[in-house]
N, C-alpha and C positions, 0 to 999 in steps of 0.2 A: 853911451850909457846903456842900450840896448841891451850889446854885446856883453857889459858884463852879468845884467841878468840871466841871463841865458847861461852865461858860465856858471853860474851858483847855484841854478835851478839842478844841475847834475849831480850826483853823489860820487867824490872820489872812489874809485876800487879799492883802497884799503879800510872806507870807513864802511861801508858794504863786509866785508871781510872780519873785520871787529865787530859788528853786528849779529852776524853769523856764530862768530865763535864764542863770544858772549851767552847766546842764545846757547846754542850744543852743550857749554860749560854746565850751565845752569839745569838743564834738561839730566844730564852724566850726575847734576852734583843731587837732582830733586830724588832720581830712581837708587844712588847710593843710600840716600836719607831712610829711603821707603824699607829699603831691604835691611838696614842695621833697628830700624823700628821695629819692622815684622819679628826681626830676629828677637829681639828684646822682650815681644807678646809674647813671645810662643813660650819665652824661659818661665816667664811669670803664668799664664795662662792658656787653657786649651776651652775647646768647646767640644760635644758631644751630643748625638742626638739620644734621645730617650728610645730602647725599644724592648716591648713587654709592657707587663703591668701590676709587679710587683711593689711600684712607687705610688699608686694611686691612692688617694685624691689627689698626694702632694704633685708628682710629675707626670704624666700621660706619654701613652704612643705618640711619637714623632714631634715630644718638646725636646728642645733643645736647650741646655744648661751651658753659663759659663762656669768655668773652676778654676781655680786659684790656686797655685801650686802652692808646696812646703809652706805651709800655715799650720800652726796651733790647732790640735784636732780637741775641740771641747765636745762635751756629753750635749745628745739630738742635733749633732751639726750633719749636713749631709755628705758623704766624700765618695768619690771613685777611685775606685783600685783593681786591681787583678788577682785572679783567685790562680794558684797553678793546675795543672791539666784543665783548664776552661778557656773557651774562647773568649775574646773582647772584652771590655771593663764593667764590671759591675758599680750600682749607684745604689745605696741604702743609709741607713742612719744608724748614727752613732749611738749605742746603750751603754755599753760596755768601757769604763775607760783602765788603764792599767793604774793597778794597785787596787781598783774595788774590791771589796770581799763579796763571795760567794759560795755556795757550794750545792752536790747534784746529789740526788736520793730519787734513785727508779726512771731514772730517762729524765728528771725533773731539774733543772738549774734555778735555783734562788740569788738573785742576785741584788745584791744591797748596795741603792743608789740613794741613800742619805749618808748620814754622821758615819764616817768609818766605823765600820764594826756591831752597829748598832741596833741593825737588821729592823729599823722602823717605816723605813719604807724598802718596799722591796716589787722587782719583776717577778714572775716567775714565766720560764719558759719550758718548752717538751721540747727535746733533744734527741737528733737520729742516734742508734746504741751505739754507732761509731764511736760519734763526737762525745755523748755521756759518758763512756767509757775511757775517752782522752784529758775528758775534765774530772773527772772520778777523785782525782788525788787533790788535787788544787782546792786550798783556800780563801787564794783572791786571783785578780787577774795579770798575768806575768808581765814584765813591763817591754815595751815597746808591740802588743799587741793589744786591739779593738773586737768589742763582740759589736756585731750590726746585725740590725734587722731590718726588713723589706715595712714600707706602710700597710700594704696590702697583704698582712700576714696570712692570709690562708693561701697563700699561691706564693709566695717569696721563695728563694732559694738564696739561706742567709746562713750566717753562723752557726745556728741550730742543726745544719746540715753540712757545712764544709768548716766550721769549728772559726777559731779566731780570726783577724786580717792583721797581716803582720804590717807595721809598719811602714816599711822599705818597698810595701806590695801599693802603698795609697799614692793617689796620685795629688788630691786636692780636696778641698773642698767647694759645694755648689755656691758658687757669688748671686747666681741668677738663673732666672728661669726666661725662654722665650718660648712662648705659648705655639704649641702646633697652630698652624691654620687650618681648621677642617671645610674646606668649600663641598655645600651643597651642591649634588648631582641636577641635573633640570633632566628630567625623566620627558620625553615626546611623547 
């Protein structure tokens, strides 16, 4: 009886082997899982750090934002897009949406963000003579483009200066914000 403990006590070499390849399978099938995941984030969502401070109070230097791609751009949402001849993405808010009425007198753009047409609530904004002069003709605003502006409007560099954001240019809009960490210095 011994002898045959000691035989059992041993693991054949093929269940060793099924163990093994069990294990590898599983490993091959966890990092396939990971990568058709990632891949699936990335179609729906990006992230982005914040730099500048054109957003402020809302986002800061070195927040980082989730965005949400191809979503419904409604009026004061936040979105990232690209402007042409400029580097990197810009992040600002929505004023403007297409079909508003509006219209420019002396660098000045009125724009009417209540009851279509009705001009009872209105922005008004000051316009580089480029863009007043690009919106000069215009009644309302053309459709599949956005006017945006910076929070931090005395320092933005937003519609008012590179004129509308065309649609096909946005990338998303902000889901979230991850607050910079700012660590204090310990001064010796």
């Amino acid at each position: 009886m011994a002898n045959r403990r000691h035989e059992h006590a041993e693991d054949p070499p093929h269940d060793r082997r099924a163990v093994i390849l069990i294990i590898v399978l599983l490993i091959i099938l966890s990092v396939t899982m990971l990568f058709v995941m990632r891949g699936q984030l990335q179609k729906r969502y990006s992230v982005h750090t914040i730099s500048g401070t054109s957003m402020i109070p809302t986002l800061t230097e070195r927040d980082q934002v989730l965005v949400k791609k191809n979503v419904q751009i409604q009026r004061y949402d936040i979105i990232t897009f690209s402007v042409d001849k400029e580097e990197g993405m810009f992040v600002k808010r929505v004023i403007g949406l297409p079909g508003d009425s509006m219209f420019v007198r002396n660098d000045r753009m009125v724009l009417n963000i209540g009851e279509q047409g009705d001009f009872e609530t209105t922005n008004t904004f000051h316009l580089s003579p480029t863009v007043a002069d690009e919106f000069q003709t215009l009644n309302r605003i053309p459709e599949d483009v956005y006017f945006v502006i910076g929070d931090h409007v005395d320092v933005s560099k937003d519609s008012r200066t590179f004129g509308f954001v065309h649609r096909k240019s946005i990338e998303g809009t902000v889901q979230f914000r991850f607050p910079a960490i700012h660590l204090a210095k310990v001064k010796n």
